[in-house]
ROMIKE-931204 format. One record per residue (C-alpha): residue number from 1; y, z negated, x negated. Coordinates in steps of 0.2 Angstrom, whole numbers. Each point is the difference from the previous one (the first is absolute). Last residue first. Example, Ala and Ser with C-alpha at 12.3 -4.5 7.8 and 13.67 -1.06 7.14 Angstrom:
 pos    py    pz    px
   2    -5   -36   -68
   1   -17    -3     6
// end
This chain:
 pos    py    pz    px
 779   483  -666  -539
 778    -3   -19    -2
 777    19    -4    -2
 776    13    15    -7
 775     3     5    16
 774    -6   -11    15
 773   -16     3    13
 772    -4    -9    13
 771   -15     5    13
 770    -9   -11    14
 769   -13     7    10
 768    -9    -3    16
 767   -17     5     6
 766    -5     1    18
 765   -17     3     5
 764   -15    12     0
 763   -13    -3   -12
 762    -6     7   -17
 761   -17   -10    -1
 760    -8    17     7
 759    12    10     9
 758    12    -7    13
 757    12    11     9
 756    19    -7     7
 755     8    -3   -16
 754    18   -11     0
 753    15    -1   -13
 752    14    -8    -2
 751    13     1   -16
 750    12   -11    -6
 749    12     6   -12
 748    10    -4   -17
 747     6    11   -11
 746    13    -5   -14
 745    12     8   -13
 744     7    15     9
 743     1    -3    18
 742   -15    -4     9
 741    -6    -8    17
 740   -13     1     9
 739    -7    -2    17
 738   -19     6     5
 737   -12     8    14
 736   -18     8    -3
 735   -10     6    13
 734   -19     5     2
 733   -13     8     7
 732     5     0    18
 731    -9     6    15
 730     6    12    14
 729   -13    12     5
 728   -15   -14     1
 727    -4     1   -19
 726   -19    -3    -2
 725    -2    20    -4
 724   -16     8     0
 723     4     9    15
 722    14     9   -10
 721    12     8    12
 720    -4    -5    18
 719    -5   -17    -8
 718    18    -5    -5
 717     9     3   -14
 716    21    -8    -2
 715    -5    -8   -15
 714    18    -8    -4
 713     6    -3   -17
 712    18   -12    -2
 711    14    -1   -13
 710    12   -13    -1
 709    18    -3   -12
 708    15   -12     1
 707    14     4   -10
 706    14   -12    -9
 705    11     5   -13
 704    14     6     8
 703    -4    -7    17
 702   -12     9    15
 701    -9    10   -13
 700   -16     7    13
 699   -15     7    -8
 698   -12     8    11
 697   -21     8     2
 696    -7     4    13
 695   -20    10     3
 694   -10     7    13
 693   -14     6    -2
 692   -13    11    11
 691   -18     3    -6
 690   -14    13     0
 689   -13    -2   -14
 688     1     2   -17
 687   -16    -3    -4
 686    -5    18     1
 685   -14    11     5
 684   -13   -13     9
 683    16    -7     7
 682     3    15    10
 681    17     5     1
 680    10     1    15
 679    16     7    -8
 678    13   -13    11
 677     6    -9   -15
 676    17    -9     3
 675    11    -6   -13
 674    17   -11     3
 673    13    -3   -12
 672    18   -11    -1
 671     9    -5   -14
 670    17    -8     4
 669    15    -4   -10
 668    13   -13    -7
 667     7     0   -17
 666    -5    16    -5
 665     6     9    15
 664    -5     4    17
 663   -19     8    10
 662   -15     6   -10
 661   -13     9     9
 660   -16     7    -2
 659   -10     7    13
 658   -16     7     2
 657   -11     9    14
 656   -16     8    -2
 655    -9     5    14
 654    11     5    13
 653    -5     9    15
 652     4    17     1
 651   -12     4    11
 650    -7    17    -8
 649     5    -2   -20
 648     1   -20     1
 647    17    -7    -8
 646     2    -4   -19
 645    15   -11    -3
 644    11    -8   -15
 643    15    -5     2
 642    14    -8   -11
 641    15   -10     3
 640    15    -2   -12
 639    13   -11     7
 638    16    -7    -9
 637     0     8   -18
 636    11    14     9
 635   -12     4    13
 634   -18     6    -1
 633   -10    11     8
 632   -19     5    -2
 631   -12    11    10
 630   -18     3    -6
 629   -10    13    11
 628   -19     4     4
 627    -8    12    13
 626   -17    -3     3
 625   -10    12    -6
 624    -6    18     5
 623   -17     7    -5
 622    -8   -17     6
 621    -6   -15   -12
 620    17    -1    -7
 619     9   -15     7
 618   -12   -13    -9
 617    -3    -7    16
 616   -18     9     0
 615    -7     5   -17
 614     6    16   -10
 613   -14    10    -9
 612     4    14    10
 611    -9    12    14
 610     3    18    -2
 609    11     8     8
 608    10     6   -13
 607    19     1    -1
 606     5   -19     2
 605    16    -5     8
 604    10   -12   -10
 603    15   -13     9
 602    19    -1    -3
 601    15   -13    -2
 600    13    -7   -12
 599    18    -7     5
 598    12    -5   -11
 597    18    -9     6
 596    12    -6   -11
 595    16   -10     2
 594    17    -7    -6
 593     7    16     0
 592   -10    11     7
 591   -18    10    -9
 590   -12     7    13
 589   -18     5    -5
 588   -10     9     9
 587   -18     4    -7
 586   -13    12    10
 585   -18     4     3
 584   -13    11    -3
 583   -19     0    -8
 582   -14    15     2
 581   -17    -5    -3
 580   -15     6   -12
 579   -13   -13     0
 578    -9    -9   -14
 577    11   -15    -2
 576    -8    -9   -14
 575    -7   -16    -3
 574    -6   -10   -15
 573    18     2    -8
 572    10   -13    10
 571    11    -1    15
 570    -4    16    10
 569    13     8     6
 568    -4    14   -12
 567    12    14    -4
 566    14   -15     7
 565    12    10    12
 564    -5   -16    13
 563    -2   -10   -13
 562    15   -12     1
 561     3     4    16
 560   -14    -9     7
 559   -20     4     1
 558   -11   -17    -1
 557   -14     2    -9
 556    -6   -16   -11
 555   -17     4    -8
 554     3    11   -15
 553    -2    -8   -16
 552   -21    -4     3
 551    -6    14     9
 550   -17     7    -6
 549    -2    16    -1
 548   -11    11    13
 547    10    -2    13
 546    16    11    -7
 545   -14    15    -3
 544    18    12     1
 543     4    15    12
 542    15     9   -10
 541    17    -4    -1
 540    16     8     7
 539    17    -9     0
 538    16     8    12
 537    13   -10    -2
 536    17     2    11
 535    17   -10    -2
 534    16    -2    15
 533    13    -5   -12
 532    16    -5     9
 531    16   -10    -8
 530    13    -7     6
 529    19    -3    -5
 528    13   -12     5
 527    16    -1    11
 526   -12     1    16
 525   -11    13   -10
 524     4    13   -10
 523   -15    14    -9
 522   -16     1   -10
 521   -12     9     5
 520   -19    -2   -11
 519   -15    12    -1
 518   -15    -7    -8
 517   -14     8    -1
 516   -17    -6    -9
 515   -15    12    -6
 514   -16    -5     0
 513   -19     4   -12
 512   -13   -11     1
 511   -16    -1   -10
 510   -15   -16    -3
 509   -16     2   -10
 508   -13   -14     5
 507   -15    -7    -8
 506   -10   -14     4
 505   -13   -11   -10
 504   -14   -12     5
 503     4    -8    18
 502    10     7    12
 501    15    -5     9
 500     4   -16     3
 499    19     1    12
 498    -5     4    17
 497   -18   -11    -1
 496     7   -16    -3
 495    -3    -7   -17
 494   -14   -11    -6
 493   -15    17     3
 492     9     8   -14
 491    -8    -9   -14
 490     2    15   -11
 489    16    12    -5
 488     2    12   -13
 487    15    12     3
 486     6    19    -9
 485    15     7     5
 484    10    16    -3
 483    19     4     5
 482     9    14     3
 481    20     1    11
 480    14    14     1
 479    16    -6     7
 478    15    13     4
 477    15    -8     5
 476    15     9     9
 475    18    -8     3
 474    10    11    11
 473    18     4    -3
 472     0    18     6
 471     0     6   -18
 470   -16    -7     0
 469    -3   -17   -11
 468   -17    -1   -12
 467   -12   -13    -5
 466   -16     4    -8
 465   -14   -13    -2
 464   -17     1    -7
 463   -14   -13     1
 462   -15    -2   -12
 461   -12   -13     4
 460   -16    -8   -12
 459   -11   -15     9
 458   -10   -12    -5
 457   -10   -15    12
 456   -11   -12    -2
 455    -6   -12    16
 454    -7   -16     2
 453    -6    -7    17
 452    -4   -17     3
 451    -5   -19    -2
 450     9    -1   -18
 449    11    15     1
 448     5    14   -12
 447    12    13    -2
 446     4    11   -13
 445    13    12     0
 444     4    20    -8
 443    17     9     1
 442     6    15   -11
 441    17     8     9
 440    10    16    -4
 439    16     2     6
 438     8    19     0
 437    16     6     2
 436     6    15     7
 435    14    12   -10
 434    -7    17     2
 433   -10     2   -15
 432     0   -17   -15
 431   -12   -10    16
 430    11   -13    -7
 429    -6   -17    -4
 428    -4   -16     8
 427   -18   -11    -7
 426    -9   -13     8
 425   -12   -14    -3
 424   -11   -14     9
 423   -12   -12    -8
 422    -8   -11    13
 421   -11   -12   -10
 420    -4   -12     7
 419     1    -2    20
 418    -9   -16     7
 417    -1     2    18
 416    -2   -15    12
 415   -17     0    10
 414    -7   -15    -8
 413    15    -9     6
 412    -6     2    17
 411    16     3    12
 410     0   -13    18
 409    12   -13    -6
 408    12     9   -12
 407     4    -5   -18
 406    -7    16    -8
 405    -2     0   -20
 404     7    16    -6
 403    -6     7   -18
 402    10    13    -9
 401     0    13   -14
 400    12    14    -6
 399    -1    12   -15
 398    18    10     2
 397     7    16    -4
 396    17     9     5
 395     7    16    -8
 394    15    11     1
 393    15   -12    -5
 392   -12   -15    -8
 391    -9   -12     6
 390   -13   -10    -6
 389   -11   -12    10
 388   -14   -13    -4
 387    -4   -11    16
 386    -7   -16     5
 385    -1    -7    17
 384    -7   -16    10
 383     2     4    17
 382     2   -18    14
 381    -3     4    18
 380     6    -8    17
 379    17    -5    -9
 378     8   -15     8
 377     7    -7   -14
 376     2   -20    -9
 375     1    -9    14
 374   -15   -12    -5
 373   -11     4    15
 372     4    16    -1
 371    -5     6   -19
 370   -14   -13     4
 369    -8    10    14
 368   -12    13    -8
 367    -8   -10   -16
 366     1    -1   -18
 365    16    12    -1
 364     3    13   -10
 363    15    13    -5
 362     0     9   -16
 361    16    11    -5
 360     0    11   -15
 359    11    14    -8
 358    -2     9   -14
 357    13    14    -9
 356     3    17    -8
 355    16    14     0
 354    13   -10    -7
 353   -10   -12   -10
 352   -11   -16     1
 351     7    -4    17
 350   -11   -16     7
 349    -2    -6    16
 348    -9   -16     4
 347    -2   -10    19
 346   -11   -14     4
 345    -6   -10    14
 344   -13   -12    -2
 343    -6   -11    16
 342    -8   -15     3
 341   -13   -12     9
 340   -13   -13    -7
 339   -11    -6    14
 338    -1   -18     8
 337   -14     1    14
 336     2    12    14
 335     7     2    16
 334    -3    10    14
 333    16    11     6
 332    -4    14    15
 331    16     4     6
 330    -3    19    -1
 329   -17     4    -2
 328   -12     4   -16
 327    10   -15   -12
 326   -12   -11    -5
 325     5    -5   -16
 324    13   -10     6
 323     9   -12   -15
 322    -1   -17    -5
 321    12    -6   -16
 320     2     4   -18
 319    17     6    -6
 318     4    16   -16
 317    12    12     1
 316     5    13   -13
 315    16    12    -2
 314     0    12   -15
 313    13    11    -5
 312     1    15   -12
 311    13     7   -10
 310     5    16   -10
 309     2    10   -16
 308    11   -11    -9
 307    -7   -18     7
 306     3    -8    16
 305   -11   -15     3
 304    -5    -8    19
 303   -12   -16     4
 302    -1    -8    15
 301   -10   -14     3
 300    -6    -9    19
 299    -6   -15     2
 298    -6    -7    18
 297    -4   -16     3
 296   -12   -10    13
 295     3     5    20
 294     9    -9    11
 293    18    -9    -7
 292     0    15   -12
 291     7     1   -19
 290     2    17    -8
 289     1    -3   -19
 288    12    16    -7
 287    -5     4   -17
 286    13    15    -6
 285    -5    10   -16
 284    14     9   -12
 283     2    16   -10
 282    14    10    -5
 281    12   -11    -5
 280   -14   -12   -10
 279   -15   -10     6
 278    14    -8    15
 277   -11   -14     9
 276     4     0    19
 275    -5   -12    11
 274    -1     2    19
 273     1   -15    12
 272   -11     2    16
 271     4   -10    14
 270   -13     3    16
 269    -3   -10    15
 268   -14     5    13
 267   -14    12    -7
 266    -3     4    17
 265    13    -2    13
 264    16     8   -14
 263    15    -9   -10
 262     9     4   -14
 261     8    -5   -15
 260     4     7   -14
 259     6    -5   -16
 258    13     9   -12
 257    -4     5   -18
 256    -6   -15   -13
 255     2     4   -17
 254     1    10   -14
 253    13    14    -3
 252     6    16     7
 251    16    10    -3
 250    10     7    16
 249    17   -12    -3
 248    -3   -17    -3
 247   -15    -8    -6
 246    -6   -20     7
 245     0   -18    -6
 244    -8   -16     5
 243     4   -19    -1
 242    -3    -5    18
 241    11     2    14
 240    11   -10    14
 239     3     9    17
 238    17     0     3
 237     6    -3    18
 236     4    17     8
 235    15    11    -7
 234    -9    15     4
 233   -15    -5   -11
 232     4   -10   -16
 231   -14    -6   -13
 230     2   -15   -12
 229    -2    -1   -17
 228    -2   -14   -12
 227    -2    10   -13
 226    -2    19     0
 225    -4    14   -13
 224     5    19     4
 223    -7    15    -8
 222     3    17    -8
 221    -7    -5   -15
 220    12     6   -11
 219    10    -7    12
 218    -3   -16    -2
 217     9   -10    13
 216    -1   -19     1
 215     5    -9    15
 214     0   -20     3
 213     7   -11    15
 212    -4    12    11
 211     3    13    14
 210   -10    13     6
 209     8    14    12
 208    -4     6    18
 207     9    12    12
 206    15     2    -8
 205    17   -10     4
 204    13    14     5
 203    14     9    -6
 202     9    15    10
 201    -4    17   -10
 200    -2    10    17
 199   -19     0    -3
 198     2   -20    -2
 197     1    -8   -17
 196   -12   -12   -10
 195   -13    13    -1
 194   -20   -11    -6
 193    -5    -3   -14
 192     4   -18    -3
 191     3   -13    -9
 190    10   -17    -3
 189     4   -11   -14
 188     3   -18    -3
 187    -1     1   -19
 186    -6    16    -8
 185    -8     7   -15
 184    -1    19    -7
 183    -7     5   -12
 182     4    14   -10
 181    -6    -2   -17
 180    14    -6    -7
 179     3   -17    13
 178     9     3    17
 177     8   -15    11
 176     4    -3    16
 175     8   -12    11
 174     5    -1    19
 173   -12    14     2
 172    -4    19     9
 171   -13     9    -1
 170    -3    19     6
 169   -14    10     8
 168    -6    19    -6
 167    -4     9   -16
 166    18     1    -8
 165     3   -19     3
 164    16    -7     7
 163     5   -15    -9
 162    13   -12     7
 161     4   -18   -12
 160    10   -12     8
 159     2    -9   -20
 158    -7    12   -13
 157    -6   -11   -18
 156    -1    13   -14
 155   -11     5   -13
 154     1    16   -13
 153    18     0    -4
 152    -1    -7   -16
 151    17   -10     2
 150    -9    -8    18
 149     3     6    16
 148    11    -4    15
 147    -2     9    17
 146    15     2    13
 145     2     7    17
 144   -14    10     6
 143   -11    17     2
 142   -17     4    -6
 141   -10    17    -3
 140   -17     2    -6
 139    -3    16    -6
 138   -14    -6   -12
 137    11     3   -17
 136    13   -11     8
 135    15     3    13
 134    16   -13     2
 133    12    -2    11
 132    15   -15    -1
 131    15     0    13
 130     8   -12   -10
 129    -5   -11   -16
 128    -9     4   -17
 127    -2   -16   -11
 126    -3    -1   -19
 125    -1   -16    -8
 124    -5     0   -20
 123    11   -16    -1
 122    12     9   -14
 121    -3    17     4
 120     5    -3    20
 119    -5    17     8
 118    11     4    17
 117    -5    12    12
 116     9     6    16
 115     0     9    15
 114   -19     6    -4
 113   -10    15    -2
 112   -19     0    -7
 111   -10    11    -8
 110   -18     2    -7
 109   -10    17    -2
 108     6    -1   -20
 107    13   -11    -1
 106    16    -1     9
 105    16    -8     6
 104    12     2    13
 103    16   -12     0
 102    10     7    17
 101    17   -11    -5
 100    -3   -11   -13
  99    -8    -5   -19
  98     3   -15    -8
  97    -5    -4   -17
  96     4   -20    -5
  95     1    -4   -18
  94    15   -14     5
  93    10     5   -14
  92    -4    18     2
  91     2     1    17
  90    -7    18     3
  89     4    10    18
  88    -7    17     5
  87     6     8    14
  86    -7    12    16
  85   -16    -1   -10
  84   -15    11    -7
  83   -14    -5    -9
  82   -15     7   -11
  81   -12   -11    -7
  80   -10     3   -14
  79   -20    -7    -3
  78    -7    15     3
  77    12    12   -11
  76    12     9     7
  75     4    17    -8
  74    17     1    -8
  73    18     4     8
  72     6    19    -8
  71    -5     9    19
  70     8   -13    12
  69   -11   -11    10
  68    -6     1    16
  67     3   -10    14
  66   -13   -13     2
  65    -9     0    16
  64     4   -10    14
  63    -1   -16     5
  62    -4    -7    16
  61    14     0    13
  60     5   -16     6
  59     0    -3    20
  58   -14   -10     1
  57   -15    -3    10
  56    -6   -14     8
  55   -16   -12    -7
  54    11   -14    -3
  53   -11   -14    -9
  52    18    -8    -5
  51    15    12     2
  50    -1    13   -13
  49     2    -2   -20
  48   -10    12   -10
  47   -13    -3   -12
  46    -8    17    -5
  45    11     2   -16
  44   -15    -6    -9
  43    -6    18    -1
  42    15     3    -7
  41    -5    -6   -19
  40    15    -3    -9
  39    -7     3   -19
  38    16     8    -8
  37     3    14   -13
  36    16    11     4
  35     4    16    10
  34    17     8     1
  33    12     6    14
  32    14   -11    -6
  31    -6   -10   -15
  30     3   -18     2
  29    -2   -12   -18
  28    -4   -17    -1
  27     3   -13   -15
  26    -6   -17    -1
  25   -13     4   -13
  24   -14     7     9
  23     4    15     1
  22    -1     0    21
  21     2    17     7
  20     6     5    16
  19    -2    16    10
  18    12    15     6
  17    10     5    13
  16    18    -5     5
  15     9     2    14
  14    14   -10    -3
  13     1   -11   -19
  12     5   -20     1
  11    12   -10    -9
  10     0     5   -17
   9   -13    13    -8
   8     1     9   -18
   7   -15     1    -5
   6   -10    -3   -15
   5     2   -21     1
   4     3    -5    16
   3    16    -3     4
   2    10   -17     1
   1     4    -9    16
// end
C-alpha cells in the first residue's frame, strides 16, 4: 500500500466524510467532510438487486438526506458529490477505492445507501453491493443487492432490479439497465400497481400485474412500454398482450380506456371501447365506438379543457336507427324509417375574477325516448342554461337565460318556456338607526313560448329585518316587506285558467309587516341535554289582485315545514300570500351520547275571513291548515332516519308522508324510502298527481373486498289515489342488483338490471352490464 498523494492515509480511515477526486495522474486525494468535482450521476443508481420480478417490499430504508456540512466546507456545485462512509479504504498499488459500513452518497435530489462500494480505477468498474436504496430527482425509490456501473458513472447494468415509483406501481426485473437520460430498460420484468402487502403488513401477490419479456420506462414521460407482454389476473393463466404502453400515477395520455360491455332486450349486445387522444395536460377528447348486436352503431365524443379561469366539458352522441314518433299513450310504439338521433350535453364555468363569473350548461336531444332507450339518463326534462353572476360580500347580480326541452309523453313542446333574460339583483346594508338590515332587490324575466303564452315581468322589493334577544332569552324578529310589479302577458287562452291572468298589462304593489318569537329552554336529559323552542309569527298583508297576474314561477303548492314560517309559502314570485295569519309551533332537539333527536311541528291560522287564494289539497285553503312536522334521529353513523308528514287539520288523515332512512356502515348498508301523496289535487291544477312509492336500495360486503349491491322502485298507486293511474297498487318500476369487487388497483362487477314500463322504442326488459376497471390502464 502506498498513500495517496496529498494525504496522509494508510489502511483505512473510520467515520469518514468527504468526496473523491481523480487528478488524473494516478494520484487521489480524500478530504474529510469536503466536496470535489465528479460526474456520478445517481439517477442511474435506480438498479437495484431484488429476487427476480419480485414485486415484495423490502426492509432497507430509503436514503435519507445529507447531513449538513460544517460552516468553513465550500458550496457544492452541480456536478459534486458528497459522501459519507463507516471506512474508507485505498489500494494504491491495486488503484482500488472501497468505501464500507453505511456508504451514503449524494447529489442534488439524488441518493443512495449501500453496505459497500468499490471503484476499480484501473478497469473503470465500480460496484455497490448490500442492502442497496436508492432515490432520484422523480422520487423514485429502489432497493437491492448489487449494481455495477461504468468509470463515468452515468450508465449501469442492475441485475434483480426493484423500483418503486413516486406516482404509483412498481417494476421489478432480472436485469436492468439505465442510460443518461433516464431510461430505464428491462429484461424479464414484471409490473404492477397494485399493495403487495396485507393491511396487517403480511405479503401477498397483487390483484393483477403485466409481465414481459421487454420494459422501458421513461419517466419524463411518465409512461410504461411493453414487449411481449402478458397480463396476470389473481394468479389465473396469463393472457398474452400486444405491444402497447400506458401512464402511471394520475397523469393522462393517449390511448384506449377500458371497454364495456353490456347487455339489454332492445339494442341487444354492446362493447364500446373508448379512445382518448391527450391535446395537452389540460385538455383531451375521448371517442368511444359503441357497437351493438341489434341496432347500427352508436359514437359518442367527449371533449373536456381546463384552463386558468376555468373548464367546460362537452359530451356528444351520435346513432341512426328507428324511433316512436307517435308517442300520445303509454305503450303506444309505431315505428319509422331510419332517422338520425343524438344528444349534446354540455357544461362551462368560468371565474374571471374574485367577484365575477359565467357559467353554461345546454342539454338537447333530437327526440323524447333516446336518452332512455340508450341508458344514458332518465331525466323527463333537459334545461339548457346560461348565467353571468358576480358576487361579492353585500351584493349578488345575475343575467340568466334557459331553454327546457320536455321528454314526457303527453307535454306539447310548444308549450315549454323559454326564459331570456331574467336579470336579478340585491343589495344588504345597514338601516345605519337602530341596528336592522335592509336587502333590496331589482328583478325583471322574459318568457316566451312557441305555441303559447309569453309573459314580462319587473319588479323592485325592499325588506327590513331587525333581530333582537330579551333579557328573558327570547329571540324576536321584526320583518317589514314592499314590492311593485308591473306584467305583460298575451296568449292567455293556452294556459289553464288558475294561473293566465290577464292580458295587456298588470300592476300590483305588495306589503307585509311580522314579527317572529322564539323562545328556547334548555336543560338535562337522560345523561344529555334538550332543548325546547315553542316559536310564534304573526304576518299581515293586505288583500292583493293575485288572479290578475299570470302565474308562471308559482305553480307547485305543497305546505311543509320548510315554509311553514316562510312570509310567502308560495314557491316563486308570481304569487303572493295576501292574508294575514298567525303561525305556532315547536322544536325539540335532544342531544345523547351517540344520538340525536329533532323534532319540528306546527300549523297557520289565518286572521281574516276572507277567502284565500289557496287551492284544495294545498293545506291552506281554510283559515286553519293542516298541521306539518319533520322528525329526524340518527344514531352514531349507524341509523339516521328522517320524516316528513302533513296530517289533515279535521280528520287527521295523512296527506304527505316521507321517509328517509339509512340503516349500517359504509361497508354495508340499507336505504330505504317511501312517499305517499294523499292531497286530492285536481289534475287540471297540477301535474303532479297523487302517488305512493316505495323505494330500497343496499350494499352488502360479505368478504374484504367483495360486496354485493341491489336497488328497487315500487309504484305502490292504485286507482283510489290517482285514477289516471295504470299501476294496480303494487307494480314495479324497476330493480337493479350487482357483485363487485374492488381493492385498490382493480374494479371489477357485474351488474343486473330490469325495467318494467315501456315508452316509445325504449322498452321494458332486462339489461346486463359488465364493468372492469384497472389503475393506471384505460382509466
Amino acid at each position: 500500500m502506498r498513500p495517496a498523494r496529498g494525504s496522509a492515509i494508510g489502511g483505512s480511515i473510520p467515520l469518514c466524510a468527504g468526496v473523491v477526486d481523480d487528478k488524473g495522474d494516478g494520484g487521489l486525494v480524500l478530504r474529510c467532510n469536503l466536496l470535489v468535482g465528479s460526474s456520478l450521476a445517481l439517477s442511474l443508481l435506480f438498479g437495484t438487486a431484488a429476487a427476480a420480478q419480485d414485486l415484495g417490499d423490502r426492509s432497507v430504508p430509503a436514503p435519507s438526506a445529507p447531513a449538513a456540512l460544517p460552516a468553513d466546507a465550500p458550496v457544492p456545485t452541480a456536478d459534486q458529490i458528497q459522501f459519507s462512509a463507516d471506512a474508507l479504504e485505498y489500494d494504491t498499488d491495486a488503484d482500488i477505492v472501497t468505501a464500507t459500513g453505511e456508504v451514503r452518497m449524494s447529489r442534488d435530489s439524488q441518493r443512495l445507501r449501500a453496505d459497500k462500494v468499490v471503484w476499480n480505477r484501473n478497469t473503470g468498474r465500480v460496484v455497490a453491493t448490500g442492502n442497496i436504496a436508492a432515490t432520484n430527482p422523480e422520487g423514485d425509490i429502489a432497493y437491492g443487492d448489487s449494481i455495477e456501473l461504468t468509470d463515468t458513472l452515468k450508465d449501469g447494468v442492475v441485475a434483480n432490479l426493484l423500483l418503486v415509483l413516486e406516482r404509483g406501481g412498481r417494476l421489478a426485473a432480472e436485469r436492468g439497465t439505465r442510460s443518461g437520460d433516464g431510461t430505464v430498460n428491462l429484461d424479464r420484468a414484471a409490473y404492477t400497481p397494485c399493495a403487495v402487502t396485507t393491511s396487517a403488513g403480511c405479503p401477498k401477490e397483487p390483484s393483477w400485474k403485466i409481465t414481459a419479456v421487454r420494459v422501458t420506462y421513461r419517466p419524463e414521460r411518465g409512461r410504461v412500454y411493453y414487449v411481449g407482454a402478458r397480463f396476470n389476473l389473481f394468479g389465473l393463466p396469463t393472457v398474452p398482450l400486444p405491444k402497447f404502453s400506458h401512464p402511471i400515477g394520475g397523469g393522462s395520455d393517449s390511448g384506449l380506456l377500458t371497454p364495456d360491455i353490456r347487455y339489454d332486450r332492445v339494442n341487444g349486445l354492446e362493447f364500446a371501447l373508448p379512445y382518448y387522444r391527450a391535446f395537452g395536460p389540460n385538455r383531451g377528447l375521448t371517442v368511444t365506438p359503441h357497437i351493438h348486436s341489434s341496432v347500427l352503431p352508436m359514437v359518442q365524443a367527449d371533449y373536456s379543457a381546463l384552463g386558468d379561469m376555468g373548464a367546460f366539458r362537452v359530451t356528444a352522441y351520435g346513432t341512426v336507427s328507428r324511433r316512436s314518433d307517435d308517442l300520445t299513450a303509454a305503450g303506444t310504439s309505431v315505428s319509422t324509417e331510419q332517422a338520425f338521433r343524438g344528444y349534446i350535453d354540455g357544461v362551462a364555468r368560468y371565474q374571471y375574477t374574485p367577484n365575477w363569473s359565467a357559467s353554461a350548461s345546454v342539454r338537447l336531444a333530437t327526440d323524447r325516448t333516446f336518452l332512455r332507450r340508450y341508458d344514458i339518463s332518465r331525466d323527463d326534462r333537459l334545461r339548457s342554461t346560461a348565467s353571468l353572476q358576480r358576487i361579492d360580500d353585500n351584493s349578488y347580480f345575475a343575467l340568466t337565460g334557459w331553454y327546457l326541452q320536455t321528454l314526457r309523453v303527453n307535454d306539447r313542446q310548444g308549450l315549454q318556456p323559454v326564459a331570456f333574460p331574467e336579470l336579478d339583483y340585491r343589495k344588504r346594508f345597514d338601516d345605519g338607526l337602530i341596528g336592522g338590515r335592509f336587502t333590496a332587490q331589482v328583478n325583471t324575466l322574459a318568457i316566451g313560448r312557441s305555441a303559447g303564452q309569453d309573459t314580462q315581468r319587473a319588479f323592485a322589493s325592499l325588506r327590513w329585518d331587525l333581530r333582537r334577544l330579551t333579557n328573558w332569552g327570547q329571540e324576536v324578529t321584526l320583518t317589514a316587506y314592499a314590492r311593485g310589479d308591473v306584467y305583460h302577458t298575451n296568449e292567455t287562452l293556452t294556459s289553464p285558467l288558475l294561473y293566465r291572468g290577464l292580458d295587456g298589462y298588470q300592476a300590483r304593489a305588495i306589503g307585509a309587516l311580522a314579527v317572529d318569537v322564539r323562545w328556547p329552554f334548555v336543560g338535562s336529559f337522560l345523561g344529555g341535554t334538550q332543548r325546547l323552542t315553542p316559536r310564534l309569527q304573526i304576518v299581515a298583508a293586505p288583500h292583493l289582485k293575485n288572479l290578475s297576474i299570470p302565474n308562471e314561477d308559482a305553480r307547485a303548492v305543497d305546505l311543509e315545514d320548510s315554509n311553514l314560517f316562510s312570509l310567502n309559502r308560495f314557491a316563486g314570485y308570481d304569487r303572493f300570500e295576501d292574508s294575514s295569519r298567525a303561525t305556532y309551533g315547536a322544536e325539540w332537539a335532544v342531544d345523547l351520547p351517540g344520538v340525536s333527536l329533532n323534532a319540528v311541528i306546527g300549523q297557520s291560522y289565518r286572521l281574516d275571513e276572507r277567502s284565500g287564494i289557496f287551492y284544495d289539497g294545498t293545506g291552506l285553503s281554510d283559515r286553519f291548515s293542516d298541521i306539518v312536522g319533520r322528525t329526524e334521529l340518527r344514531f352514531h353513523d349507524l341509523i339516521s332516519v328522517t320524516h316528513r308528514y302533513r296530517l289533515d287539520k279535521d280528520s287527521l288523515a295523512v296527506r304527505r308522508n316521507e321517509v328517509d332512512a339509512t340503516l349500517g356502515s359504509r361497508s354495508t348498508y340499507v336505504l330505504l324510502g317511501y312517499l305517499r301523496l294523499n292531497r286530492n289535487i285536481s289534475p287540471a291544477i297540477e301535474d303532479l298527481q297523487d302517488r305512493e312509492e316505495a323505494r330500497v336500495a343496499g350494499r352488502v360486503q360479505f368478504a374484504r373486498f367483495w360486496s354485493a349491491f341491489g336497488s328497487a322502485v315500487v309504484d305502490l298507486t292504485n286507482r283510489a289515489e290517482d285514477p289516471l293511474s295504470l299501476s294496480d297498487g303494487f307494480d314495479p318500476v324497476r330493480h337493479r342488483l350487482g357483485v363487485q369487487y374492488e381493492d385498490d388497483c382493480l374494479r371489477l362487477g357485474l351488474t343486473w338490471r330490469r325495467d318494467y314500463n315501456n315508452t316509445g322504442d325504449a322498452r321494458r326488459g332486462n339489461s346486463f352490464l359488465l364493468t372492469l376497471a384497472f389503475t393506471n390502464l384505460g382509466r
